[in-house]
LUMLO-102086 format. One line per 2 residues: their letters; for each residue y, z, x of N, C-alpha, C. Coordinates in steps of 0.05 Angstrom, whole numbers, padded with zeros to 5 digits. Last residue first. Example, Ala and Ser with C-alpha at 12.3 -4.5 7.8 and 13.67 -1.06 7.14 Angstrom:
residues 2
SA) -00045 00142 00257 -00021 00143 00273 00001 00157 00258 | -00114 00156 00264 -00090 00156 00246 -00066 00156 00264
//
This chain:
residues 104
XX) -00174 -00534 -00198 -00186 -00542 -00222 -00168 -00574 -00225 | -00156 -00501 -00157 -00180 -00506 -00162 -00191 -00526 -00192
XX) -00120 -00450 -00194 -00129 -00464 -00176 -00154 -00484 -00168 | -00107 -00429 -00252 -00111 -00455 -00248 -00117 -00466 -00224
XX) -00095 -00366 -00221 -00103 -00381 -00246 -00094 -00407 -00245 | -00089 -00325 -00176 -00100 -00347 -00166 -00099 -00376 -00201
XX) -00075 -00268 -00178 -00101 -00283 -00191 -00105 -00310 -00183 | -00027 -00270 -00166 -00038 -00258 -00151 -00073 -00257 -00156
XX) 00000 -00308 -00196 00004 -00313 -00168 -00017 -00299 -00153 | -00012 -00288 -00246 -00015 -00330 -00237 -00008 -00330 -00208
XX) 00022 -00243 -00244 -00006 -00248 -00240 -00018 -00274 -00239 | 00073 -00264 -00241 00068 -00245 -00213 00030 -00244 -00222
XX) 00091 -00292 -00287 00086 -00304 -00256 00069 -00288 -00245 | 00056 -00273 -00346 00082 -00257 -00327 00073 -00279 -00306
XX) 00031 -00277 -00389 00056 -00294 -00389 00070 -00289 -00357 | -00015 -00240 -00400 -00012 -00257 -00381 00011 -00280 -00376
XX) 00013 -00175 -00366 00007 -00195 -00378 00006 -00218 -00376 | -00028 -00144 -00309 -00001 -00147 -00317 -00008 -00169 -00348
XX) -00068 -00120 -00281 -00064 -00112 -00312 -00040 -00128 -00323 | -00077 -00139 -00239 -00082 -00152 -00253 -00083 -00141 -00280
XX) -00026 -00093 -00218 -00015 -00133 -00213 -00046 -00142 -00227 | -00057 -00054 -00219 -00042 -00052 -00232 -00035 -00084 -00239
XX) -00097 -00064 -00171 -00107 -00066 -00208 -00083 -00064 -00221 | -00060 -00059 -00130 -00079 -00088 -00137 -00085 -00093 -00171
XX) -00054 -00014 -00134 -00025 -00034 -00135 -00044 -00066 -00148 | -00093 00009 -00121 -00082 00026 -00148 -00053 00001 -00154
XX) -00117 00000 -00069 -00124 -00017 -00091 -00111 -00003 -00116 | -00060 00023 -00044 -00077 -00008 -00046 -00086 -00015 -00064
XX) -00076 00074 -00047 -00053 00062 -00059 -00054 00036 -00066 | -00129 00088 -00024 -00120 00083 -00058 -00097 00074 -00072
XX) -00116 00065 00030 -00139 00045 00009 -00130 00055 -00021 | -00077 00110 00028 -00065 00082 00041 -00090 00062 00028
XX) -00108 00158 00035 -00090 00147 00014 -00085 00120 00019 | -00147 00150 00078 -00159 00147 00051 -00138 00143 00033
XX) -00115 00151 00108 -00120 00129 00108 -00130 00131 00089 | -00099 00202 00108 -00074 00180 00110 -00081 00158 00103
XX) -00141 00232 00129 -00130 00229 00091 -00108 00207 00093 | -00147 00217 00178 -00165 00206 00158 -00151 00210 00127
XX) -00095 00248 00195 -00103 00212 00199 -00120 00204 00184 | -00090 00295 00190 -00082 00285 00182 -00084 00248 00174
XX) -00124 00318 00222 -00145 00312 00203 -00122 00300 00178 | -00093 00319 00269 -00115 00299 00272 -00131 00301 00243
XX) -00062 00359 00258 -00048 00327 00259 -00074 00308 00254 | -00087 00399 00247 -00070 00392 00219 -00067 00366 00226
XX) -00104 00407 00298 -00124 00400 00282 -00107 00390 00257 | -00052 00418 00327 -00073 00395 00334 -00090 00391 00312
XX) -00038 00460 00296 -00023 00437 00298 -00034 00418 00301 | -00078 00495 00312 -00072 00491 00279 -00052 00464 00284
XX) -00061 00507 00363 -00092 00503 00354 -00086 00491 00325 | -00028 00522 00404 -00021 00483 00402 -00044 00489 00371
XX) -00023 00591 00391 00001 00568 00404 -00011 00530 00398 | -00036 00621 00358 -00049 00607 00367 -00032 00594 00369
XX) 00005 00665 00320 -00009 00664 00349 -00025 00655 00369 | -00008 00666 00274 -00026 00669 00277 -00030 00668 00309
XX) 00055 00637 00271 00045 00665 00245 00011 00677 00259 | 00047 00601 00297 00072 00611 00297 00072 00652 00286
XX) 00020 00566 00270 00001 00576 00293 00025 00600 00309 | 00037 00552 00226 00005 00575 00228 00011 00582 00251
XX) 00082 00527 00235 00083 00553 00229 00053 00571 00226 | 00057 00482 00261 00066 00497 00275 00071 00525 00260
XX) 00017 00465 00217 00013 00470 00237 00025 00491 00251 | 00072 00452 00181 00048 00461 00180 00033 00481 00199
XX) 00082 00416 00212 00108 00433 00202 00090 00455 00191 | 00048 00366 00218 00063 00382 00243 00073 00405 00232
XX) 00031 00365 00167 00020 00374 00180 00031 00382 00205 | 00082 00343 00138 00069 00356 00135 00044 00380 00155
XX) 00082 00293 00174 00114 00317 00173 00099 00337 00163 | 00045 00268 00153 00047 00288 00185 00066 00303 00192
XX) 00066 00264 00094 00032 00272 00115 00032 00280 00143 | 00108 00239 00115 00102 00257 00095 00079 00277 00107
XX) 00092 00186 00134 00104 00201 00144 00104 00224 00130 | 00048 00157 00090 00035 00169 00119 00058 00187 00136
XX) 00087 00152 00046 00059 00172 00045 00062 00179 00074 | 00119 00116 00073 00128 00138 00065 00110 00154 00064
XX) 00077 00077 00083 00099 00077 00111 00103 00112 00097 | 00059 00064 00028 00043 00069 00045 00059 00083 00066
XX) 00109 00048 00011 00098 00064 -00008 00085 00086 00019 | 00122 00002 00036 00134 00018 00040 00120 00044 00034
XX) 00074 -00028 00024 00080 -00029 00053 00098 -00002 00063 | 00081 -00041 -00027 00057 -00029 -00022 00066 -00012 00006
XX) 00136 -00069 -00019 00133 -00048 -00041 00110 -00024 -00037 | 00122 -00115 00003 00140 -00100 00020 00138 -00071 00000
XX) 00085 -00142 -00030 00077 -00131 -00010 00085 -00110 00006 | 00124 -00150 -00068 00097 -00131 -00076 00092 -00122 -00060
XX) 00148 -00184 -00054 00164 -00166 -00061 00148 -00133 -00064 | 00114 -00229 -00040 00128 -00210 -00016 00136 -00194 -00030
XX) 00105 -00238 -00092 00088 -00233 -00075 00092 -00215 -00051 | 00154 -00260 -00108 00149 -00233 -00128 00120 -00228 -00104
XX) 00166 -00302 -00079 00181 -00278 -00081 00165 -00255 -00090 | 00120 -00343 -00086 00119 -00328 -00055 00139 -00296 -00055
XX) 00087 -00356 -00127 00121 -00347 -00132 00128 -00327 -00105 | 00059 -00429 -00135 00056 -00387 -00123 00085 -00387 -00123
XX) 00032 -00467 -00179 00060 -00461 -00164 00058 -00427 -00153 | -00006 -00481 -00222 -00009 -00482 -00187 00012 -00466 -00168
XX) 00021 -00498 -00268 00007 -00478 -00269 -00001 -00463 -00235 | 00061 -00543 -00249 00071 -00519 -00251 00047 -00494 -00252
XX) 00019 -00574 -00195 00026 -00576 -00224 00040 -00545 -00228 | 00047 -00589 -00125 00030 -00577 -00150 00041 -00567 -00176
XX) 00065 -00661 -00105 00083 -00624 -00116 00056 -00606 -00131 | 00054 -00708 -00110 00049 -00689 -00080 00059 -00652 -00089
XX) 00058 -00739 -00140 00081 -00741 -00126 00071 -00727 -00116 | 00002 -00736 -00175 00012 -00757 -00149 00031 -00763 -00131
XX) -00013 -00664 -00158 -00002 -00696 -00175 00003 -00710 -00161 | -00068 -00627 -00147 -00042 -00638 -00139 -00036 -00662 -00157
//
């Protein structure tokens, strides 16, 4: 901190480009996971439509929909994360999301 109380420009977080990221991942994710069960309900029902097992393929398409949902939802994550520290280094959005000069 400086003596007026403000942190030094290197210090400064760009709370925009942060939220902007966040709401970006947030969506990404929101879209994948509907997809995925639109998928599998729609799914589902035509197996079981075509195969004459009335609830069986639906239930199972939904419920094994949840674990790949989530496994995408960590790779989207960290696929956003490495991307924001590939960025260059002139850019705000990695001095924000790296943390650079904190602490010092």
């Amino acid at each position: 901190m400086t003596p007026t109380g403000k942190p030094p420009e290197k210090e400064r977080v760009n709370y925009m480009a942060v939220s902007a990221q966040a709401l970006t991942i947030g969506g990404e994710v929101g879209c994948l996971t509907l997809i995925i069960v639109l998928i599998a309900v729609f799914g589902g029902m035509w197996l079981d439509k075509l195969l004459g097992t009335k609830p069986l393929f639906t239930l199972v398409l939904v419920l094994g929909s949840a674990p790949l949902s989530l496994g995408l939802t960590v790779w989207v994550a960290r696929r956003s994360l490495n991307m924001a520290k590939n960025l260059p280094a002139g850019d705000e959005q990695q001095q924000t999301l790296k943390g650079d000069g904190a602490g010092e």
